[in-house]
N, C-alpha and C positions, 0 to 999 in steps of 0.2 A: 586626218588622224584624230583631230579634238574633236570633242562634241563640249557644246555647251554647259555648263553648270544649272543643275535644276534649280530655281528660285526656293525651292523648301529649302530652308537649314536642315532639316531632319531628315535621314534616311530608314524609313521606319524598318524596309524586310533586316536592314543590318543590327537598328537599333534593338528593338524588340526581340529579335530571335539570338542575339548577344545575351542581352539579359537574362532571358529564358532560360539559354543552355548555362550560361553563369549558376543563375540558381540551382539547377537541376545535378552539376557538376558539386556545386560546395554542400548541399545536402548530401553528396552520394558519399563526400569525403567527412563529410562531420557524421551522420549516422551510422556510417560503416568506416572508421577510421585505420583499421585493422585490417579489413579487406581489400579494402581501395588502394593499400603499402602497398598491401603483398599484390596484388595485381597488377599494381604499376612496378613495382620492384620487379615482378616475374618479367615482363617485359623489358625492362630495361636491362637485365641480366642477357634477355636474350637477345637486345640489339648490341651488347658490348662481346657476348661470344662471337657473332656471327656476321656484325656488321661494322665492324670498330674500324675494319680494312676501307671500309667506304668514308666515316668520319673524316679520318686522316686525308685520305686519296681526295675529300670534296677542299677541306680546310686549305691544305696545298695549294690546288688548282686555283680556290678563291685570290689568295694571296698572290700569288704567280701574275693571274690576271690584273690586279689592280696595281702592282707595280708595272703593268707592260701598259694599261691604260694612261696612269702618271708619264711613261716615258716616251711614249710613241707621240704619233703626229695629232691621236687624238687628246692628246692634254691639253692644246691650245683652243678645245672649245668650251663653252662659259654654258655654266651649267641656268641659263635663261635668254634671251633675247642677245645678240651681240654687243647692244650696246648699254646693256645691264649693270650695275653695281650694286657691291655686295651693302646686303642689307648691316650690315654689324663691324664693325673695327675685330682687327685680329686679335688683340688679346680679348674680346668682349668674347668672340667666338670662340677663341682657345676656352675660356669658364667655361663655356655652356658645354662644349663639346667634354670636359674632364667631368663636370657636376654627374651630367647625363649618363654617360658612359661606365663609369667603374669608379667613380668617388667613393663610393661607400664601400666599393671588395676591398680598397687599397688599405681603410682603417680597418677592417676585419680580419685580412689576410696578411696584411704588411708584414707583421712579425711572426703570426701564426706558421704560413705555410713554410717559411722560408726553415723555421726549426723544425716544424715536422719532417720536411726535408732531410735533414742534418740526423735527426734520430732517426728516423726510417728510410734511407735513401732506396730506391729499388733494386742496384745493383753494386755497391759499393758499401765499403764495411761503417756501420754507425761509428759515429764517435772521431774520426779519422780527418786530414786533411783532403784528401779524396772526396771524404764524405761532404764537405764544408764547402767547395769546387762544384760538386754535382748537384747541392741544393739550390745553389743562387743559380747555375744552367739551367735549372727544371722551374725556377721561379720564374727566371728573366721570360722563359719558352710559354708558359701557359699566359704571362698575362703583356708581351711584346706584341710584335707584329701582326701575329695570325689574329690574337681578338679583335684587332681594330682594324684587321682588313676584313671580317665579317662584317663589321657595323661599315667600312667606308662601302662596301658592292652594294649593300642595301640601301644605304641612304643617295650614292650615285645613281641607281636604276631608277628609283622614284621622281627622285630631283630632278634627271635627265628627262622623262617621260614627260614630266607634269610639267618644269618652267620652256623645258625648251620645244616641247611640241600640245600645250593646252592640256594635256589629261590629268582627271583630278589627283591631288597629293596624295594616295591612298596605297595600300599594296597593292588591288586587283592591277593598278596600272604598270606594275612590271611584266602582265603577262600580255600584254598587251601585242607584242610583236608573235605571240603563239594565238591566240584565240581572236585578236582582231576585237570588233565594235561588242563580239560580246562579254566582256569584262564588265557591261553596263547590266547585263542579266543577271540570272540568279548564280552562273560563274564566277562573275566578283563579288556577288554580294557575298556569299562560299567562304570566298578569302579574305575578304574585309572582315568576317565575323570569328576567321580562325584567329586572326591578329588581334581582335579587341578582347578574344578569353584570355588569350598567352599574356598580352598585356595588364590585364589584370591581377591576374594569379599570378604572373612573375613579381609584377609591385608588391602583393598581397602578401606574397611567403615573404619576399625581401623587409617588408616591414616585420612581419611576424616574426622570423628569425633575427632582424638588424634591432630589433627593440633590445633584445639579451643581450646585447654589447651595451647599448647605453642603460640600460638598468643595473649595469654591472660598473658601468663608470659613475652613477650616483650614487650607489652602496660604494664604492668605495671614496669617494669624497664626500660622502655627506650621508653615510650612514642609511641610506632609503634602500626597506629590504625588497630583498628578492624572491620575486612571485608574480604569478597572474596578474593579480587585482592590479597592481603597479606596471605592470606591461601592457595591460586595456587600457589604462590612464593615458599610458605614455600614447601608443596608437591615435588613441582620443586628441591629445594634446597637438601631436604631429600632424593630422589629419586636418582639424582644427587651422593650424598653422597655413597649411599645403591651400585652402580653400581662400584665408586672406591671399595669399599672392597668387594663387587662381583669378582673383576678383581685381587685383589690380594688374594682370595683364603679363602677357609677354617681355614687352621689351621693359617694363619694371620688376615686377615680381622676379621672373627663375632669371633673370640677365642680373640684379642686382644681389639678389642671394646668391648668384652663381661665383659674381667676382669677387664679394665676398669671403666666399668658403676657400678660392683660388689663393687669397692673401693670407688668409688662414693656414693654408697647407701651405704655401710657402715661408711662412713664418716657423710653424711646426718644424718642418724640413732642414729650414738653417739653424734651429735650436738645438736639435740630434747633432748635425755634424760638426757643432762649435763645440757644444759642449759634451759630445763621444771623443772616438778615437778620429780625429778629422785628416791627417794625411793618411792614416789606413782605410777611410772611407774612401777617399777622391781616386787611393791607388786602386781598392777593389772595384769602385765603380769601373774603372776603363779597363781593366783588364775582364771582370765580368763581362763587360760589352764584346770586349773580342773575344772571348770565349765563345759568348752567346752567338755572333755574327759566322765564327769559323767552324762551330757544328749544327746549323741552320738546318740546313739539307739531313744532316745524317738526324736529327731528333724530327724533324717534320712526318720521316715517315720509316720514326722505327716503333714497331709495334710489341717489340720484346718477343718477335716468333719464336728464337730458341733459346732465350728466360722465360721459361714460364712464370709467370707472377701476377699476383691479382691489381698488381700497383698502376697498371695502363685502362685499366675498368675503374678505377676510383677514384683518380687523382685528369689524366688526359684527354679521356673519352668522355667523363663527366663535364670538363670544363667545355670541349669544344661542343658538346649538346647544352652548355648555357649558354654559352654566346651567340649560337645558331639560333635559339629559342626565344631569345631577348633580342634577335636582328631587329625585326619588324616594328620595335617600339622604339631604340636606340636610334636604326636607320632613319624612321619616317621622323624623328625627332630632329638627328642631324641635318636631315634633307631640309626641312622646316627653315632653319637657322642661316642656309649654306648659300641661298640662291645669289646669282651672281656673279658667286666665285669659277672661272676655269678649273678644269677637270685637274689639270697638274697641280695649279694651287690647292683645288680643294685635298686628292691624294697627299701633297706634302702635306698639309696641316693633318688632316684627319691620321693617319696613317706615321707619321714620324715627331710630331711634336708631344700628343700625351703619350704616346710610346715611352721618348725620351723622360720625359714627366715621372711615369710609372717607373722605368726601371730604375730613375734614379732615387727613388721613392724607398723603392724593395731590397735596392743596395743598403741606404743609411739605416732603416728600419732591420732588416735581415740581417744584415755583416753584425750589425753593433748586437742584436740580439744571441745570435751566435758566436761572438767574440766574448761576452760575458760567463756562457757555457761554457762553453771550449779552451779559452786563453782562463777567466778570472777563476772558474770553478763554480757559477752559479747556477749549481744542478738543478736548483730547484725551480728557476725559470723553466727548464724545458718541461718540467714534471707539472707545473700549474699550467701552460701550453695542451699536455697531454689531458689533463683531467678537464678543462674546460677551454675551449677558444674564445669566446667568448670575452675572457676575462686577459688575454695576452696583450695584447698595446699596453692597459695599466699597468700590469706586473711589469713591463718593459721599462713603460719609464717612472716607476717608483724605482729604479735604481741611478736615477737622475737628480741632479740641482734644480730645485725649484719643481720639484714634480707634480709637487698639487699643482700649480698655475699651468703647465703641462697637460695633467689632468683632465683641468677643465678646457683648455682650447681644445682639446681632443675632443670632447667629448657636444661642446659647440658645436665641433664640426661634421660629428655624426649625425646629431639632430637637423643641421642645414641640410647635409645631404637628405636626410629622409627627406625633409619637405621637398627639393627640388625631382628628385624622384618623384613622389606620390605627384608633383604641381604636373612636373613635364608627361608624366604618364596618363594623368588625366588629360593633358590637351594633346597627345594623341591620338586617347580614345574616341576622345570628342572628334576631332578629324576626320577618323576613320568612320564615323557616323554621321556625318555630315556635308557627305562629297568631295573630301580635301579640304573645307574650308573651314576657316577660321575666324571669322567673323560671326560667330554663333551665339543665341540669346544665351546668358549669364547661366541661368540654372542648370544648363545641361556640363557645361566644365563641374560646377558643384555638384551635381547629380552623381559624376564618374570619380571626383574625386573624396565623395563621403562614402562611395560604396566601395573604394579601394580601401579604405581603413575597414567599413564595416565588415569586408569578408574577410579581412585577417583578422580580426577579432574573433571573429566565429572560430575559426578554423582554430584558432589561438586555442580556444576555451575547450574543442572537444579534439585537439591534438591531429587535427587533421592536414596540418603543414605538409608534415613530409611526403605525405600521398600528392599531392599538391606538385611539390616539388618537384617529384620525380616523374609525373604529366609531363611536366613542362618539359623536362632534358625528352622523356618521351617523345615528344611531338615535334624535337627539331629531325628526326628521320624525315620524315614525309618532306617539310619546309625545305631542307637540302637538296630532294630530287626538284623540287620545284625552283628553287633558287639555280641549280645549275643550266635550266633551262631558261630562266631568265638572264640568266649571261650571255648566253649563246644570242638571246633577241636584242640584246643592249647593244653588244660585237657588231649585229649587223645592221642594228639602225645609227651606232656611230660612221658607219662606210658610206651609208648613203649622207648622214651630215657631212663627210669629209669630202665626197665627190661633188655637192653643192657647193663647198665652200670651195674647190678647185673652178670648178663651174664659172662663179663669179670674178674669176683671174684671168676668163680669156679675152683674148684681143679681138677687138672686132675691126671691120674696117671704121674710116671716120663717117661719119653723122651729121646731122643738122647740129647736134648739140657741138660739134667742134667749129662747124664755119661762122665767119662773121656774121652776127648780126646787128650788130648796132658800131657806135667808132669807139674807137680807145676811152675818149673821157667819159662815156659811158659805162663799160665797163669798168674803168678804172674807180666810178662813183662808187658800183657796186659794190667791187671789191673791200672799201676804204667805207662803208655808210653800215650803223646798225642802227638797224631800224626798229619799230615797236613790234607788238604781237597782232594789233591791229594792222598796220599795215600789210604784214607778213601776211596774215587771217586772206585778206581782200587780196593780194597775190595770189594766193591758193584756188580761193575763191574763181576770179577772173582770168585766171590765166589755165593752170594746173586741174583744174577740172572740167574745161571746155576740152584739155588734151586728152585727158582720160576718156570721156565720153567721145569724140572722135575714132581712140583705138578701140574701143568698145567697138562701137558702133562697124568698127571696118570689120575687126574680128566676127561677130554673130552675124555679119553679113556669108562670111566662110565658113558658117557652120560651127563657130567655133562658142561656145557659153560663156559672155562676158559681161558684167556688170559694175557701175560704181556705186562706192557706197560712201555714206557720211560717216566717217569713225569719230571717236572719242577724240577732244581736245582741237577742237574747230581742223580735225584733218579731212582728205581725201584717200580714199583707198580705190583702186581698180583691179578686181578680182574676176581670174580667167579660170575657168575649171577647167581639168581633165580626167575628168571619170574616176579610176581606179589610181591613177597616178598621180603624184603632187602639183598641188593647183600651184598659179604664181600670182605672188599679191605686189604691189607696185602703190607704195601711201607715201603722200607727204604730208608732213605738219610741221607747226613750230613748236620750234625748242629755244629755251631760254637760254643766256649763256651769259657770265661774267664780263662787263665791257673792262678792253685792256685799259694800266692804270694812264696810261698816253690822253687817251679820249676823256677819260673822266674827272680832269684835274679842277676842273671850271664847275663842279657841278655840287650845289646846295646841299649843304648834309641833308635837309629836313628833309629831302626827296631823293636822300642815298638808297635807300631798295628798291625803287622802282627805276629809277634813274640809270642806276649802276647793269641794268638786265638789259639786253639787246636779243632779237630773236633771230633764227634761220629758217630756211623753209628748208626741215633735212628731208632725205629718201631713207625709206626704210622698206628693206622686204620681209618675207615670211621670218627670215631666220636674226629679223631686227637691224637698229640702226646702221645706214653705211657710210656713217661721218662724213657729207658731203652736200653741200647744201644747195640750190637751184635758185634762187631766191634775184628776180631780175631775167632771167632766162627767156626768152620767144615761147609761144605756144607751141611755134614748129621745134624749137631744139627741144625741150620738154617731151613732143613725142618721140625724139632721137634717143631721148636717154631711155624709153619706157621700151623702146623697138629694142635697145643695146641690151637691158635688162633680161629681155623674155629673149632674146634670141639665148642669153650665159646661161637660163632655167631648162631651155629647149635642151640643148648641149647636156645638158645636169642629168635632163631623160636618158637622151642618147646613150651616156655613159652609164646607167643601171640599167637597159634594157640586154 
């Protein structure tokens, strides 16, 4: 199923023809800014008359699936090699995963939506307890479960494809179980290039529009007025920002901004509910939650058939076409960050932990903002809500102790997000232009991320955001029919990992590898001796690849295509083709391992690193390590284990043909 990785870092048909249509695209929106609205607005009008029934009915499905992924038999697979671990600590992960994801809706929208809510609810009377009920429902509903089980299908289909079967970290490689090898043609290169525009121009408005929050929270602390000139600054500034931590890397830059901005908001978070209304928060949050939890089903898929009302087109249908629209940049981002992890682990984190995060976000932020309307009579918060958004978190908590200091962590942690945003949306791009990979010369991260600020500037200056915008919810149509068919291929190349992995539980008769071959206190050496990597190396060597070429050599005697190969880190691999079907690889090497503290009491600090490491000679096949080392073992039991192996692969066929 893999194919090798091209040695260019650059994919030019992606890179070049991205750019291209980039240009081509923000000219059409900056010189015709007025046309470009209405054009995409005409569109978009008519994919919410006419196909609003399909959003809902894909959103559903998505979510459905990824909870039955998380709870079925396939959660226990690891989204890379078996014996994988995750690249990142769980709360390092949890940052990146909240940064990435909707860090910046939540200061945007935190107190925004939850009141527009409250004033405008779509079916229940303004002003009202009802009303106040059905706002935090409709909060919890747009930014809970369903968006971040958009991002988790996308980021498990890529992650899945690429750590656990070789294909590059990219989109084209979700379609992989539909179109086969040629993903590698001008077919992925297709959808690699639809993912680097939406990525762009999603970051591009998101900065252009997220800038008028923080220029709204520097005018109001610090007096810096409101206009252009000071939102290109700002972009400038941001952008600027985004390209140092581009330059110092991954796991520094957006890991250390990320945990960061995570402290930040949880600092925030306990500020509101100390000093709000804090058992009328902790009461709303859980009863919000069950609210949220016991009309799931009936809001998932009511489309207001017989309310008519325009509030399912502005407020539902728009969000689930952003989420759908930002998959491919959030997913390939999350995938990035996740390998390692089991599919159940990854599901619980991705899917229930910033969930809980957000709603408990949207409660403190929401209730207290609406408790101040509603209970204290601070009409005018709703009224500055309505006349600018933009400006809601400050007016929120200028009715707050210590609001400037407030203020500014706020406003801190907008500007963090931007940067993690533009950083993470640049490495990406760069990804996606570069065969999944990530190890790419410096100026092409800088390249992606000076022209994510450059085109919201542009767009900035000749008003062509919104057109922009509304591309974007545009173009999660199409991404939908194609993400649901990527499901459908993920479904079934988990079946054949799970029949593999049954495969390798069955019992064979015994083997050379079970009879004596040598006496107990030989044995008993092995057992009880840890050895160097040197040693271990020359076992391989002399024993383990005389056996491999032996089964070679029998098998292509039968016709059958088998070869040994020298792999990475002084191992042995003996690789058997079968045409159309999954080949079976059979490698040993060593692995280092902690010696227990029993053995290493007697041992000189000065040579504790090297001292303290003992190696094994493990097996590992195609689908990675099978914790179990050979290390001592006969030529002949060696080939018992290699016969015992291919016969559980054999079986593995059996069971998919």
């Amino acid at each position: 199923m893999s194919q090798e990785l091209s040695p260019a870092k650059l994919n030019p048909p992606v890179f070049y023809s991205a750019t291209l249509l980039i240009f081509v695209l923000m000219g059409y929106a900056a010189l015709a800014p007025d046309q470009a609205d209405s054009v995409f607005q005409g569109l978009q009008t008519l994919i919410v008359n006419n196909a609003s029934w399909f959003y809902v009915l894909v959103v559903a499905i998505i979510l459905v699936t990824v909870v039955y992924l998380g709870a079925s038999r396939y959660g226990e697979i690891r989204l890379g090699p078996d014996h994988a671990k995750p690249d990142y600590t769980r709360l390092t992960w949890f940052s990146m995963l909240f940064s990435a994801g909707m860090g910046i809706g939540l200061m945007f929208f935190g107190v925004a939506e939850p009141v527009m809510h409250y004033l405008s609810p779509p079916v229940a009377e303004p002003g009202t307890v009802v009303a106040v009920r059905e706002a935090m429902k409709l909060t919890f509903f747009h930014w809970g479960l369903h968006a971040w089980a958009i991002y988790a299908i996308v980021a498990l289909i890529m992650a899945f494809f690429s750590y656990r079967h070789g294909l590059p970290l990219t989109l084209r490689s979700a379609l992989y179980p539909l179109i086969g090898e040629r993903i590698y043609g001008p077919l992925g290169h297709a959808v690699d290039i639809f993912a680097v525009i939406g990525t762009v121009f999603g970051v591009a408005t998101s900065l252009g529009f997220g800038v008028l929050q923080v220029n709204t929270g520097l005018n109001y602390l610090f007096g810096v007025p409101v206009g252009t000139t000071t939102q290109v600054i700002l972009i400038i500034a941001v952008t600027l920002l985004a390209v140092i931590s581009v330059v110092t890397g991954l796991d520094k830059g957006i890991r250390r901004l990320s945990e960061l901005n995570m402290l930040l908001a949880a600092g925030l978070l306990l500020f509101v509910l100390i000093l709000g209304p804090t058992v009328f928060l902790l009461q709303a949050f859980v009863q919000n939650t069950g609210a949220y939890l016991s009309d799931i089903v009936r809001n998932t898929f009511n489309l207001f058939a017989y309310e008519k009302t325009d509030w399912l087109g502005g407020w539902t249908i728009f969000y689930w076409g952003w989420w759908i629209a930002w998959a491919p940049f959030v997913g390939l981002f999350i995938a990035r960050i996740s390998r390692g992890r089991t599919i159940r682990e990854f599901v619980l984190g991705v899917l229930l932990i910033p969930s809980g995060f957000t709603l408990m976000w949207m409660t403190f932020f929401g209730n207290s903002a609406i408790e101040m309307i509603f209970v204290q009579g601070v009409t005018e918060l709703g009224q500055m809500v309505n006349d600018d958004v933009s400006i809601a978190l400050f007016a929120f908590l200028s009715h707050f102790p210590f609001s400037s200091v407030l203020s500014v962590i706020a406003t801190i942690m907008v500007i963090v997000f931007f940067v993690t945003s533009a950083d993470s949306g640049s490495l990406v791009v760069d990804m996606l232009c570069s065969h999944g990979r990530n190890d790419t010369p410096l100026w092409q991260r800088v390249y992606w991320a000076g022209g994510e600020g450059l085109v919201a500037i542009v767009l900035l200056l000749v008003g062509g955001l919104g057109a922009l915008q509304t591309m974007t919810i545009v173009s999660a149509l199409p991404f939908a029919l194609v993400l649901l068919l990527a499901m459908l291929g993920l479904l079934k190349a988990l079946r054949v990992d799970v029949y593999k992995r049954e495969s390798l539980t069955l019992s064979v008769a015994p083997t050379f590898a079970a009879a004596p071959t040598s006496s107990w206190q030989e044995r008993l050496h092995n057992i009880v001796d840890y050895p160097s990597r040197e040693v271990v190396s020359r076992f391989i060597q002399k024993v383990v690849r005389p056996a491999c070429e032996d089964v070679a050599r029998e098998l292509n005697r039968q016709h059958i295509q088998a070869e040994v190969e020298d792999s990475e880190q002084q191992s042995i691999r003996l690789r058997v083709s079968h045409g159309d079907e999954m080949d079976f690889t059979y490698s040993v090497l060593p692995r280092g391992h902690i010696q227990p503290k029993f053995v290493r009491q007697e041992v000189d600090q000065q040579q504790m690193d090297e001292d303290m490491k003992y190696y094994r000679a493990e097996v590992h096949l195609s689908e990675g390590g099978q914790d179990y080392c050979i290390m001592g073992w006969s030529k002949q039991a060696v080939i018992g284990d290699i016969i015992d192996q291919y016969q559980k692969h054999m079986h593995f066929l059996h069971m998919l043909r």
